[in-house]
N, CA, C and O atoms as a GROMACS GRO file, in nm:
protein
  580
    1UNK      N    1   0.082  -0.120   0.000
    1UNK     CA    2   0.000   0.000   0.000
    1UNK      C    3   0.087   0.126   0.000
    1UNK      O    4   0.081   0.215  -0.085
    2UNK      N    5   0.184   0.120   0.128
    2UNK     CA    6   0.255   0.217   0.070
    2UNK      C    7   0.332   0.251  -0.066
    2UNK      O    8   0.316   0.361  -0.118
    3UNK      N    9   0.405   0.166  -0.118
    3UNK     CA   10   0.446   0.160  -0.262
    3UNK      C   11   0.373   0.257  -0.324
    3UNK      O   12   0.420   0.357  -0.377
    4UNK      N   13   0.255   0.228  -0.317
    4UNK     CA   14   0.121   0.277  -0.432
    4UNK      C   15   0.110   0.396  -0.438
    4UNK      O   16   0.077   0.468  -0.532
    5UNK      N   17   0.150   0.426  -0.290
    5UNK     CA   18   0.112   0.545  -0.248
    5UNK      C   19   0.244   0.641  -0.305
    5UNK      O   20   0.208   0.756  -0.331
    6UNK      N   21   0.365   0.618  -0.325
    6UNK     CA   22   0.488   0.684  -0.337
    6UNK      C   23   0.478   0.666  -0.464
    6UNK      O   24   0.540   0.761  -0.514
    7UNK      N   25   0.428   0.585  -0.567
    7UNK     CA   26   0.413   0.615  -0.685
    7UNK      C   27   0.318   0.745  -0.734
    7UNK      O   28   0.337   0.827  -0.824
    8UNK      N   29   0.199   0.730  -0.629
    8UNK     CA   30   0.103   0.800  -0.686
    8UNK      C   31   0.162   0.950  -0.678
    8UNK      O   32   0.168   1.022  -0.778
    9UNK      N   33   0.202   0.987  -0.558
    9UNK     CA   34   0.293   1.107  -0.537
    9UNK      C   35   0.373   1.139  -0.638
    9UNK      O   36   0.355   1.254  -0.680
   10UNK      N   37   0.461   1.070  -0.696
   10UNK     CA   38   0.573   1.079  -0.784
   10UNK      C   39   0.522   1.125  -0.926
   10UNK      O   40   0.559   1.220  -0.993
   11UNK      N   41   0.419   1.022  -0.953
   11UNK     CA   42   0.371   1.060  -1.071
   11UNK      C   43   0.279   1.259  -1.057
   11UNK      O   44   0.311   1.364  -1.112
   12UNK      N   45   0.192   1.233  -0.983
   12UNK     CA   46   0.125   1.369  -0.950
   12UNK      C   47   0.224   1.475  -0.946
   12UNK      O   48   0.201   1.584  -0.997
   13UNK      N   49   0.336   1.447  -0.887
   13UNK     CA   50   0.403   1.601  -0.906
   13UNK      C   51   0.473   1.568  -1.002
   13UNK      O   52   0.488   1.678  -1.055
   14UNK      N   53   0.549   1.471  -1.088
   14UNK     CA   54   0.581   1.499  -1.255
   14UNK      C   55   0.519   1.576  -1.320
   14UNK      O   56   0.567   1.676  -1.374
   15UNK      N   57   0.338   1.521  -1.325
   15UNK     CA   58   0.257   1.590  -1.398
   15UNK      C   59   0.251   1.695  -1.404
   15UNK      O   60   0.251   1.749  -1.515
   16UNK      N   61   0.242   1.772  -1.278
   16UNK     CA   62   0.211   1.903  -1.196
   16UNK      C   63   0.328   1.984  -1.220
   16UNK      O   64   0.315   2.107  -1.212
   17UNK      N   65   0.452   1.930  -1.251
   17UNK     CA   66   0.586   1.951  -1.331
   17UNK      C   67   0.574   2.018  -1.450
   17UNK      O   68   0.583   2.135  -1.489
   18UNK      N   69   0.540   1.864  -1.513
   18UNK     CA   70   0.516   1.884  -1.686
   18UNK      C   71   0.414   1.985  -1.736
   18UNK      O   72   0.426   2.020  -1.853
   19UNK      N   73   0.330   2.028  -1.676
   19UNK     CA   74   0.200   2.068  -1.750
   19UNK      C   75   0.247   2.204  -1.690
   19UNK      O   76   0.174   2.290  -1.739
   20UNK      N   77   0.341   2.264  -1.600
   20UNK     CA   78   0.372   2.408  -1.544
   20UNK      C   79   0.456   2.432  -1.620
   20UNK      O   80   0.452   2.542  -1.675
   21UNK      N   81   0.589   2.319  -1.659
   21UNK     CA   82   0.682   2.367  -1.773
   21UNK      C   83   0.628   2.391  -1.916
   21UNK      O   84   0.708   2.434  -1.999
   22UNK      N   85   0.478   2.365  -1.960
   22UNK     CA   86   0.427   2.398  -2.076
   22UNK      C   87   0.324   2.515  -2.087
   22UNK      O   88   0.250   2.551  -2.179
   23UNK      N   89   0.340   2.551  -1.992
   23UNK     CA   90   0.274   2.730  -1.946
   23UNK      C   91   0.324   2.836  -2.022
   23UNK      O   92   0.446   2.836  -2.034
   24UNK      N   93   0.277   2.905  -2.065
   24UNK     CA   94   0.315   3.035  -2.131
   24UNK      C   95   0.323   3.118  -2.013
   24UNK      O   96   0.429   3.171  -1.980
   25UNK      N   97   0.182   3.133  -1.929
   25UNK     CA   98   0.205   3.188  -1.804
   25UNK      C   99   0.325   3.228  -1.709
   25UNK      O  100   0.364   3.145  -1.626
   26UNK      N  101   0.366   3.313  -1.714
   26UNK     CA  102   0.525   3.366  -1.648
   26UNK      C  103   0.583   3.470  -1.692
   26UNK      O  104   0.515   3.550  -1.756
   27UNK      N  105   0.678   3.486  -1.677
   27UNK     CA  106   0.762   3.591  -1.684
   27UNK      C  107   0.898   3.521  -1.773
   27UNK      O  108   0.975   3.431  -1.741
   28UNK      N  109   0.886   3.635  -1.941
   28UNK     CA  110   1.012   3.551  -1.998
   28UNK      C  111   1.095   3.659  -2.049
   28UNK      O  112   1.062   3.778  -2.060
   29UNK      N  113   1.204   3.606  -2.079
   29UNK     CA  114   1.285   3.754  -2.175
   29UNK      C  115   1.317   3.682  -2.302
   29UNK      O  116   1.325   3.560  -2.313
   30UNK      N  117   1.339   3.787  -2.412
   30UNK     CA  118   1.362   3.729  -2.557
   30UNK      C  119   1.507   3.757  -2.578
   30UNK      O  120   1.586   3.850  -2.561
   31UNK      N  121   1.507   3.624  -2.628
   31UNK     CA  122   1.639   3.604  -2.659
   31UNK      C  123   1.673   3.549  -2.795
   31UNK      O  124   1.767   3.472  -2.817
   32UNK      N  125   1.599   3.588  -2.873
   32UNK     CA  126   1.566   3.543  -3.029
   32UNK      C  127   1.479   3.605  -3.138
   32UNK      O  128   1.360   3.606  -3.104
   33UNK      N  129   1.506   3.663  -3.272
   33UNK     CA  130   1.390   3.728  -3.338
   33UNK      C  131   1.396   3.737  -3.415
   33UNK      O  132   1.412   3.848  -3.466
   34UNK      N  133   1.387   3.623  -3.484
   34UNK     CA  134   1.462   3.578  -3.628
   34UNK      C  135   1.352   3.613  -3.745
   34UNK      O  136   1.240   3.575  -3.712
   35UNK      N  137   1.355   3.658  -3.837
   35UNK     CA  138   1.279   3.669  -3.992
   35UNK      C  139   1.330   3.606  -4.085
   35UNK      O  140   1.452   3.585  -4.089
   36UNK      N  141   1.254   3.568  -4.171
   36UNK     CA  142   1.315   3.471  -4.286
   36UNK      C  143   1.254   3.462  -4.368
   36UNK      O  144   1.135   3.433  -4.355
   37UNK      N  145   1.328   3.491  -4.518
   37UNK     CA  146   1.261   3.508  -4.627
   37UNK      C  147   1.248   3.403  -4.700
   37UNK      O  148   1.325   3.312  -4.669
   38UNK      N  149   1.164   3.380  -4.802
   38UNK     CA  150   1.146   3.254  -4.881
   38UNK      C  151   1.222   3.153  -4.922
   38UNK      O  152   1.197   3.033  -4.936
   39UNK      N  153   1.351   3.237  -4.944
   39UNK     CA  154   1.487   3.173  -4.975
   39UNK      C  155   1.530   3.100  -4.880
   39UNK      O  156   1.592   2.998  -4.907
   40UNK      N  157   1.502   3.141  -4.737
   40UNK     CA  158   1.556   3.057  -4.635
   40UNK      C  159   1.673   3.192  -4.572
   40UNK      O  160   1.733   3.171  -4.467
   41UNK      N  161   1.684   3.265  -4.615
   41UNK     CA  162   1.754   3.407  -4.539
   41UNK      C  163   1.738   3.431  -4.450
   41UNK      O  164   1.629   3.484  -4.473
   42UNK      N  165   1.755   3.448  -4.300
   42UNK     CA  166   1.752   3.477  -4.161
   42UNK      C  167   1.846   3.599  -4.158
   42UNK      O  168   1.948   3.634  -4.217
   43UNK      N  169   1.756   3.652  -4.055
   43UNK     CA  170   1.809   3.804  -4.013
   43UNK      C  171   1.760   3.793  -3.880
   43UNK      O  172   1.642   3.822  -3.863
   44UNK      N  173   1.857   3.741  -3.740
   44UNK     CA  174   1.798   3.784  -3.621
   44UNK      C  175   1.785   3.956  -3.596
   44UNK      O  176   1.879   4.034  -3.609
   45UNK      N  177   1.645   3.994  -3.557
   45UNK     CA  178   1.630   4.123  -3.514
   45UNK      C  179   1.710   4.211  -3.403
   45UNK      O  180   1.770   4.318  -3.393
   46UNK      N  181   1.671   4.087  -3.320
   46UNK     CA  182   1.708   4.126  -3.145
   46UNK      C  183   1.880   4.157  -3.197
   46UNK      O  184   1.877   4.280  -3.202
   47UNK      N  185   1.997   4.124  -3.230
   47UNK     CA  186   2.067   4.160  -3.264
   47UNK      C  187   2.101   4.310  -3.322
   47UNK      O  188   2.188   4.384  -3.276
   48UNK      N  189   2.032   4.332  -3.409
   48UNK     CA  190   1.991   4.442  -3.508
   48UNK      C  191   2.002   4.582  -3.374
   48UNK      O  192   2.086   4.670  -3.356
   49UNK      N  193   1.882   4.549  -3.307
   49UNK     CA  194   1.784   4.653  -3.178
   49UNK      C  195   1.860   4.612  -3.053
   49UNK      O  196   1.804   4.633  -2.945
   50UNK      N  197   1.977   4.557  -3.053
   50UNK     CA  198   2.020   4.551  -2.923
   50UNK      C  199   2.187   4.609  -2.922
   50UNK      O  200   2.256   4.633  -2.823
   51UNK      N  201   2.224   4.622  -3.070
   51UNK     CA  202   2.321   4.703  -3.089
   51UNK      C  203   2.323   4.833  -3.021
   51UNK      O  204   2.395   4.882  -2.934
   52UNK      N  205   2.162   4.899  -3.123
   52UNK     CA  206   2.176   5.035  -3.050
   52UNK      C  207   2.055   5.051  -2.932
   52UNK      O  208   1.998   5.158  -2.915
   53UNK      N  209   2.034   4.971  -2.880
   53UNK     CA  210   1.989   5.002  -2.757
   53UNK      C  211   1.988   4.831  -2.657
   53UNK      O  212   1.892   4.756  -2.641
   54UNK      N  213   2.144   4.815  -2.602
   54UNK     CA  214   2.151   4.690  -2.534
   54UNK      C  215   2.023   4.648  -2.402
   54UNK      O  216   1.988   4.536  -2.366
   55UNK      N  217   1.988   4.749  -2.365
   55UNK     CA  218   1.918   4.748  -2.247
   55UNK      C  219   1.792   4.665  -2.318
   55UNK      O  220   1.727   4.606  -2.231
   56UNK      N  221   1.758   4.652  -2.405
   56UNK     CA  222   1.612   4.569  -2.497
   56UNK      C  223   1.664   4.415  -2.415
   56UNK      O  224   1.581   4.358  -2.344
   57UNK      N  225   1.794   4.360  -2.428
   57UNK     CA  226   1.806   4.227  -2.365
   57UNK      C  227   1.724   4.214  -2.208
   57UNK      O  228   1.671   4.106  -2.180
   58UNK      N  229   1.719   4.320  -2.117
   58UNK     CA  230   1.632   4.297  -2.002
   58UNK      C  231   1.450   4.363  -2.034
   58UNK      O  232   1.363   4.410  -1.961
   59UNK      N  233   1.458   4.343  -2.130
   59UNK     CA  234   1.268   4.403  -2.132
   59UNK      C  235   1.219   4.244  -2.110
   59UNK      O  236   1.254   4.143  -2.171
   60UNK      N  237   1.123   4.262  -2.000
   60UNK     CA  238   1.083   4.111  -1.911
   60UNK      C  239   0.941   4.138  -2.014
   60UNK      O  240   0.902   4.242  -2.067
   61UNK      N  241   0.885   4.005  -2.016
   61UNK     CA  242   0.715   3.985  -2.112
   61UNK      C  243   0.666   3.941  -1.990
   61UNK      O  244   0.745   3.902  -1.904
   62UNK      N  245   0.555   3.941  -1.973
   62UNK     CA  246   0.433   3.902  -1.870
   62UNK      C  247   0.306   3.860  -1.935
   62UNK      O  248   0.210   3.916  -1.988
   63UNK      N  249   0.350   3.719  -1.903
   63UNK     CA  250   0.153   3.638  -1.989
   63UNK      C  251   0.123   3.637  -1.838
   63UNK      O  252   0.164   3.578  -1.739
   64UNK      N  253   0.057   3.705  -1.860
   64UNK     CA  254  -0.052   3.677  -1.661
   64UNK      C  255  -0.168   3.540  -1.704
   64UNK      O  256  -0.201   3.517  -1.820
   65UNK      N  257  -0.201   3.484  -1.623
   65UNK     CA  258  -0.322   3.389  -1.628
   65UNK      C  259  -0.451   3.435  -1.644
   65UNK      O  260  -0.546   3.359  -1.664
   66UNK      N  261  -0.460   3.564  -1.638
   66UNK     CA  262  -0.621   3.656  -1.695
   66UNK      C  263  -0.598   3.689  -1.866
   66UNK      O  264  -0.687   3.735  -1.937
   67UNK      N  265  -0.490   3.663  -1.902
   67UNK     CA  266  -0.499   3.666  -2.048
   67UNK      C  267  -0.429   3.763  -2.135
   67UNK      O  268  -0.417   3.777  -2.257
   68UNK      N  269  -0.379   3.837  -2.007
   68UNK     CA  270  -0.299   3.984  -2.084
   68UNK      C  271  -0.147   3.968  -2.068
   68UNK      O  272  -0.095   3.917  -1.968
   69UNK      N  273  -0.082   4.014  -2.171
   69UNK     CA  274   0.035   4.029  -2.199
   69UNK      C  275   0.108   4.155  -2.141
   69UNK      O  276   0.108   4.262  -2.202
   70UNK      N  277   0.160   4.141  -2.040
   70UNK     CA  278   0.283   4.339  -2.014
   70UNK      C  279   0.397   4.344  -2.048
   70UNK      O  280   0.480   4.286  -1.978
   71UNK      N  281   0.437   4.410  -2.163
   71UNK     CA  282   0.609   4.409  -2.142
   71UNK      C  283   0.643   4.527  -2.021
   71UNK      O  284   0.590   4.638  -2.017
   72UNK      N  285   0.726   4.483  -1.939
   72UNK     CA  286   0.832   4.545  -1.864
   72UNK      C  287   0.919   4.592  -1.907
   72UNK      O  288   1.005   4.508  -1.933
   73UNK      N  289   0.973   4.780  -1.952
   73UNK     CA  290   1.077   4.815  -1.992
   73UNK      C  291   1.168   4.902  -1.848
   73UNK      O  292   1.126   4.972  -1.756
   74UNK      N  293   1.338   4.845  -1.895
   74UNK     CA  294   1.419   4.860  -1.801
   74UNK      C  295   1.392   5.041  -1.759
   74UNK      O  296   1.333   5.098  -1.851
   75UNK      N  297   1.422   5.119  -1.654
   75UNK     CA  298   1.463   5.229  -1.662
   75UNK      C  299   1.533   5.288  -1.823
   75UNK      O  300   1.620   5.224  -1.881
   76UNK      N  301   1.493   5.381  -1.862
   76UNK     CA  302   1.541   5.428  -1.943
   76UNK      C  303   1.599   5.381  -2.064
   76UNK      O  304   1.695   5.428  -2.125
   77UNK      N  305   1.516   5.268  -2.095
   77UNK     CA  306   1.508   5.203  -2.274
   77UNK      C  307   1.391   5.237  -2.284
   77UNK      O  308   1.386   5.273  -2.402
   78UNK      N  309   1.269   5.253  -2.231
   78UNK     CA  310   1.132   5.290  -2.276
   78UNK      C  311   1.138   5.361  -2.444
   78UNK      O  312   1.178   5.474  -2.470
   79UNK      N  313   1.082   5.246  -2.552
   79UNK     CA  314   1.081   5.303  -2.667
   79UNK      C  315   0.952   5.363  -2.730
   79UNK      O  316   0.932   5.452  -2.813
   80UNK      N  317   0.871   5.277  -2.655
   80UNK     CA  318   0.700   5.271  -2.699
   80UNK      C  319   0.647   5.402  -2.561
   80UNK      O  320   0.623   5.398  -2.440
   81UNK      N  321   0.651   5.498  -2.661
   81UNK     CA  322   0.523   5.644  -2.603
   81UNK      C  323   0.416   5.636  -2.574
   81UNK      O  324   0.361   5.728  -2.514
   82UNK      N  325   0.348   5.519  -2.610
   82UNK     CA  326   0.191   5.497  -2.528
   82UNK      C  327   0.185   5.331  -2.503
   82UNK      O  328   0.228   5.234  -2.565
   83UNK      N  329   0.104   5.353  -2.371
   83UNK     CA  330   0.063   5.253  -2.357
   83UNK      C  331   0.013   5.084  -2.415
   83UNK      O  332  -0.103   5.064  -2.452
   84UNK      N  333   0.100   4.993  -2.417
   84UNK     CA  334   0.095   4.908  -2.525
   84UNK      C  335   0.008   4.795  -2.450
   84UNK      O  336   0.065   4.747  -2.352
   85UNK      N  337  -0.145   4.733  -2.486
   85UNK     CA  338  -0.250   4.717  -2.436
   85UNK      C  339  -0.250   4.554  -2.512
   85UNK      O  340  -0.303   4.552  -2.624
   86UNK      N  341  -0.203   4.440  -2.468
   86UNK     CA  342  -0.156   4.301  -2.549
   86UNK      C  343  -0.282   4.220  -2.491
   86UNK      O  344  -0.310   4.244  -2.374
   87UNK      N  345  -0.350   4.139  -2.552
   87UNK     CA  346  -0.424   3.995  -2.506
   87UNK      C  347  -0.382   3.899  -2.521
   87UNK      O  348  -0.266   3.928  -2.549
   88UNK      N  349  -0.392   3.750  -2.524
   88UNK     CA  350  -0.331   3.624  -2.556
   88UNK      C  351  -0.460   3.504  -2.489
   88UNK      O  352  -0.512   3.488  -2.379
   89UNK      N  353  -0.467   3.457  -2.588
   89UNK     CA  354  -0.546   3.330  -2.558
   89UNK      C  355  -0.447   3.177  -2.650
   89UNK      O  356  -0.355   3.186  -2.731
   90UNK      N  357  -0.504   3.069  -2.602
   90UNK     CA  358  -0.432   2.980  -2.630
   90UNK      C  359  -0.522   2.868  -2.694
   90UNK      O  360  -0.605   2.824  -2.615
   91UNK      N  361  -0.524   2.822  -2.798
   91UNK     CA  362  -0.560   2.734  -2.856
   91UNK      C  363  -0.471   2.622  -2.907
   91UNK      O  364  -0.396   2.626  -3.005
   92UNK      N  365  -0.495   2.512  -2.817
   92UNK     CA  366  -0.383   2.366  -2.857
   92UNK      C  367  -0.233   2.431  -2.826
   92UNK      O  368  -0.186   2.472  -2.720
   93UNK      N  369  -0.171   2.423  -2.974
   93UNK     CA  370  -0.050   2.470  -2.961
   93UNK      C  371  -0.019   2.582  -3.006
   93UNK      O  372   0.101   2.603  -3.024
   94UNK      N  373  -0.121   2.693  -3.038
   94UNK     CA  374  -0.132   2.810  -3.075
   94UNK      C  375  -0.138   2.918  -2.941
   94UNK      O  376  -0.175   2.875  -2.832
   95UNK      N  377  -0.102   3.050  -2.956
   95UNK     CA  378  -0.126   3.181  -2.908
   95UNK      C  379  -0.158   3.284  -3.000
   95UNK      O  380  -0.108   3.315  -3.108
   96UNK      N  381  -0.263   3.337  -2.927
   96UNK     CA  382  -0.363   3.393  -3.031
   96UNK      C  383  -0.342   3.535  -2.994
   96UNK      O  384  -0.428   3.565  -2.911
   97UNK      N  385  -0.269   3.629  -3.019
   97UNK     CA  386  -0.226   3.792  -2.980
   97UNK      C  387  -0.323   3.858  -2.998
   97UNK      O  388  -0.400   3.810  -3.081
   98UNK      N  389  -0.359   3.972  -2.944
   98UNK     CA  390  -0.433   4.121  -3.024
   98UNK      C  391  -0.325   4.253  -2.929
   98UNK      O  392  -0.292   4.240  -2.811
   99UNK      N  393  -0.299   4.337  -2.991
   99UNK     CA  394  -0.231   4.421  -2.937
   99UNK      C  395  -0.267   4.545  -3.047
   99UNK      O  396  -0.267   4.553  -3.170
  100UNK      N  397  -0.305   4.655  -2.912
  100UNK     CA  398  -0.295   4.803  -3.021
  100UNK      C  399  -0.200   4.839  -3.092
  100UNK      O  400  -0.216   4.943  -3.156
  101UNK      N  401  -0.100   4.783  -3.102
  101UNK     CA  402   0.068   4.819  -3.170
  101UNK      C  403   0.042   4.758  -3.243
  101UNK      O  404   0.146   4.760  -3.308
  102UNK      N  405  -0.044   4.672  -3.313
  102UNK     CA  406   0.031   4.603  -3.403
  102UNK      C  407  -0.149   4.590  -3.504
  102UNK      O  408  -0.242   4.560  -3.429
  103UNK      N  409  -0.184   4.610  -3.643
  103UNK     CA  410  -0.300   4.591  -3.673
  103UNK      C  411  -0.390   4.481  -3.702
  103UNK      O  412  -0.505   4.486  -3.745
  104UNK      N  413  -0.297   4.350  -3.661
  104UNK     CA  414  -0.380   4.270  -3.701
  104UNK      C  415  -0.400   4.173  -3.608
  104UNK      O  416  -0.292   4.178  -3.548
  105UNK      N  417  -0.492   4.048  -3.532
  105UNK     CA  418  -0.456   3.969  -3.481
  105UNK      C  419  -0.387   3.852  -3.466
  105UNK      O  420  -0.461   3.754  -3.462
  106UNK      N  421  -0.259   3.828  -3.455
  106UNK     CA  422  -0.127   3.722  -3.466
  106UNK      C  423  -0.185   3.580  -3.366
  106UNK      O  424  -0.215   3.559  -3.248
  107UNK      N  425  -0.176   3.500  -3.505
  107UNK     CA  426  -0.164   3.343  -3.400
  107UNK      C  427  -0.028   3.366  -3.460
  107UNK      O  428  -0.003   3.442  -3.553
  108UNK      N  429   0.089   3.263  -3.369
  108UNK     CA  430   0.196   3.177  -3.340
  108UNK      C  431   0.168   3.052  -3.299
  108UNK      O  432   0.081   3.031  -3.215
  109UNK      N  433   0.230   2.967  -3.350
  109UNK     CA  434   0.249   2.810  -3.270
  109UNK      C  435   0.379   2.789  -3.174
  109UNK      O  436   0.499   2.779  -3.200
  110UNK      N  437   0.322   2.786  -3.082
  110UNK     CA  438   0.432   2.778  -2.971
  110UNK      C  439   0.516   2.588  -2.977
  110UNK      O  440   0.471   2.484  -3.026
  111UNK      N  441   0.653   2.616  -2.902
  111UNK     CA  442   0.718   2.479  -2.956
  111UNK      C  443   0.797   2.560  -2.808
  111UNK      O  444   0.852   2.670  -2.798
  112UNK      N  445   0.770   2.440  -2.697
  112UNK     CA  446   0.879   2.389  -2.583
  112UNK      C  447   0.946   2.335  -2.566
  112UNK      O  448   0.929   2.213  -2.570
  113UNK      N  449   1.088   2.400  -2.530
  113UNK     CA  450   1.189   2.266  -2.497
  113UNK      C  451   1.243   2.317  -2.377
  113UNK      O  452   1.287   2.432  -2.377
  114UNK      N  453   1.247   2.245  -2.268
  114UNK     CA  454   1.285   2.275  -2.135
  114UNK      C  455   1.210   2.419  -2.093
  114UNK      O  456   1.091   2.445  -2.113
  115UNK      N  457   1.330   2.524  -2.016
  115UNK     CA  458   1.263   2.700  -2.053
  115UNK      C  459   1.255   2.773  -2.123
  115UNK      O  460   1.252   2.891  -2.088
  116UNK      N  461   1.248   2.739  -2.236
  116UNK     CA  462   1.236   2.845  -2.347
  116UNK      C  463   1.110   2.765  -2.421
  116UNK      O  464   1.058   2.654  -2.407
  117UNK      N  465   1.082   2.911  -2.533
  117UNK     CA  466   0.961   2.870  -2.617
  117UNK      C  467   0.992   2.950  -2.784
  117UNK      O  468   1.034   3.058  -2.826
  118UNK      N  469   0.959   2.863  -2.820
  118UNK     CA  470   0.932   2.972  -3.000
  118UNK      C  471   0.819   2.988  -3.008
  118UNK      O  472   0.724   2.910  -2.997
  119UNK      N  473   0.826   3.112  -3.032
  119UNK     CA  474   0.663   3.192  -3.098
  119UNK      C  475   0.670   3.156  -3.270
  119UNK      O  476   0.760   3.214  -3.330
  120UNK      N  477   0.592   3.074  -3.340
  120UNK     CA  478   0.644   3.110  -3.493
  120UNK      C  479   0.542   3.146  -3.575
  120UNK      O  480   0.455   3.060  -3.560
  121UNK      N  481   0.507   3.226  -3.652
  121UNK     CA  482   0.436   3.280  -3.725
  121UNK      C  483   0.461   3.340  -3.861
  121UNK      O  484   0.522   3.442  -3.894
  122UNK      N  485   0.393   3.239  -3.936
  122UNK     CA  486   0.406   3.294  -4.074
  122UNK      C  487   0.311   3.394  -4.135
  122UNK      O  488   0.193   3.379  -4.102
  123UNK      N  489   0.334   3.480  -4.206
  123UNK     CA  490   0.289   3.580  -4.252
  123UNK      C  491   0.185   3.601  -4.354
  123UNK      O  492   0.229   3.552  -4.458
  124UNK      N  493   0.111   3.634  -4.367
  124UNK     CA  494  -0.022   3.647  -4.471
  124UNK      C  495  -0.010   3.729  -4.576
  124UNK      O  496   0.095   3.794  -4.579
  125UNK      N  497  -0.103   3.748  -4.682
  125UNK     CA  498  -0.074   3.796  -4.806
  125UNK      C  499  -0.089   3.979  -4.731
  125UNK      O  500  -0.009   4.072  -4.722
  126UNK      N  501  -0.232   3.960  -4.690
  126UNK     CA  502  -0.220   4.088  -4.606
  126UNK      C  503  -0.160   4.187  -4.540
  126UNK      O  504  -0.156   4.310  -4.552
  127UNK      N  505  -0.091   4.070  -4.435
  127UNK     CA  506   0.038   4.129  -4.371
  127UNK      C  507   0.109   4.186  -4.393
  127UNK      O  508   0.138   4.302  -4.363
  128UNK      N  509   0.176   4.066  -4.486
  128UNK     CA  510   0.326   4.131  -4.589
  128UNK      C  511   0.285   4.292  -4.651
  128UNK      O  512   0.341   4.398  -4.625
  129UNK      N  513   0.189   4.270  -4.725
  129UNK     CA  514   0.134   4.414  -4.797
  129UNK      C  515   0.121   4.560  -4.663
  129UNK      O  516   0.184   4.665  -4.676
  130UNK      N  517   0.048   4.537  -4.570
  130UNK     CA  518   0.014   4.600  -4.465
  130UNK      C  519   0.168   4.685  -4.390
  130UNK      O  520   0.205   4.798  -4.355
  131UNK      N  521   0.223   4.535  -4.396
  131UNK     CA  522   0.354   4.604  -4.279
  131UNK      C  523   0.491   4.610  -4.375
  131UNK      O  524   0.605   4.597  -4.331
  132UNK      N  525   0.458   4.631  -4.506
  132UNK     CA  526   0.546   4.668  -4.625
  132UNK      C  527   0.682   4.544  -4.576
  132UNK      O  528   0.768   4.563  -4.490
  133UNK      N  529   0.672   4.475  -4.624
  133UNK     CA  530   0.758   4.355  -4.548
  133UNK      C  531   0.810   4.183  -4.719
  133UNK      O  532   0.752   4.136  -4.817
  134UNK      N  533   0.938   4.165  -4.655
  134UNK     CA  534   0.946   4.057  -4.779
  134UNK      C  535   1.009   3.941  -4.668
  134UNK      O  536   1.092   3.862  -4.714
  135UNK      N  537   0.977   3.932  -4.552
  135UNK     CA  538   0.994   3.818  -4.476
  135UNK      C  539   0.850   3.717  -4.475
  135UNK      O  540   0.734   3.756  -4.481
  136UNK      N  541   0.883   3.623  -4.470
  136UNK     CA  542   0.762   3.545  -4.474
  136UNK      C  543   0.729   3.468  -4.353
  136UNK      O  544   0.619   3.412  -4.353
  137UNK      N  545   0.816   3.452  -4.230
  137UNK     CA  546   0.821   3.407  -4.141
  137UNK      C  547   0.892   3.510  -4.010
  137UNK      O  548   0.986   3.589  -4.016
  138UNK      N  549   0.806   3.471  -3.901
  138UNK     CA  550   0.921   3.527  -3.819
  138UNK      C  551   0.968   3.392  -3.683
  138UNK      O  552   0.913   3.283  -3.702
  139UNK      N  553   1.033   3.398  -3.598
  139UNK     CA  554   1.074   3.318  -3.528
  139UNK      C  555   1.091   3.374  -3.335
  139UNK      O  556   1.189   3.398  -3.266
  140UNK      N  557   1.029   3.374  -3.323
  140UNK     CA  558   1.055   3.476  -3.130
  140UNK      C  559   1.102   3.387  -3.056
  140UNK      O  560   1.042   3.284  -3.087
  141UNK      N  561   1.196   3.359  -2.953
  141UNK     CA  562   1.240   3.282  -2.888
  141UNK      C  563   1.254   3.351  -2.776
  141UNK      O  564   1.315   3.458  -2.766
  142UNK      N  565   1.184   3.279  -2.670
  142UNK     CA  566   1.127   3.300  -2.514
  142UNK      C  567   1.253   3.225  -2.468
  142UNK      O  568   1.297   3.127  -2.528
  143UNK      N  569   1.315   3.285  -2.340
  143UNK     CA  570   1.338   3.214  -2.230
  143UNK      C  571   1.252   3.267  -2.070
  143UNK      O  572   1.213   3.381  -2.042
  144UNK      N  573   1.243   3.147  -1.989
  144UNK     CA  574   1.196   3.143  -1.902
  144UNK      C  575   1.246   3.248  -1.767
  144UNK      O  576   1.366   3.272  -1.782
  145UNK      N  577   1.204   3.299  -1.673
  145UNK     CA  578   1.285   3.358  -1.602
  145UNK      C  579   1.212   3.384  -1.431
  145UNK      O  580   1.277   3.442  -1.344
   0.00000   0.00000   0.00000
């Protein structure tokens, strides 16, 4: 009986493990922001925007469990002049965005491995046209924190 019992424990908090390490829910920083054009061309961003402003490496993201997204900017990198107002819902292996910054609503398919996550989202005929753009993909890479 006891046995049963130290299994049952063991297994319950694996689970209770596994299913917290597949949370979006938390607090992450980006450490990845790759675009890529048809050809297969990659251009990480975060590189690009962290040249001239390094302090972007500590801007913390916040998926709260009510559904809203906050970025956290450090003292004095603040780039965005108004208030940036994010949602997120989750479908399967999707995240489903709406944000006033941005005009359209973004799914990504999220992909976990240990603490980190990829956001990946490919781009629409719309899009591309909309946000004057010749990337067809982009790539966001979450770490946990």
């Amino acid at each position: 009986m006891t046995q049963k019992k130290i299994i049952l424990f063991v297994l319950m908090f694996v689970c209770a493990f596994a299913l917290d390490a597949q949370s979006i829910v938390g607090t992450w920083k980006r450490t990845g922001n790759v675009l890529e054009k048809a050809d297969g061309t990659k251009k990480d961003m975060l590189i690009f925007y962290t040249k001239a402003k390094p302090c972007m490496l500590e801007i913390k993201y916040v998926f709260q469990a009510d559904g809203k997204q906050l970025t956290q900017w450090p003292a004095g990198c603040e780039l965005i002049k108004f208030t940036e107002q994010t949602t997120w819902k989750m479908e399967g292996d999707k995240i489903i965005m709406k944000t006033n910054a941005y005009p359209f609503e973004t799914t990504y398919t999220l992909a976990f491995k240990g603490n980190t996550v990829n956001f990946t989202h490919t781009y629409t005929a719309p899009e591309k046209e909309k946000l004057h753009t010749q990337y067809n993909k982009i790539v966001i890479t979450y770490q946990r924190i």
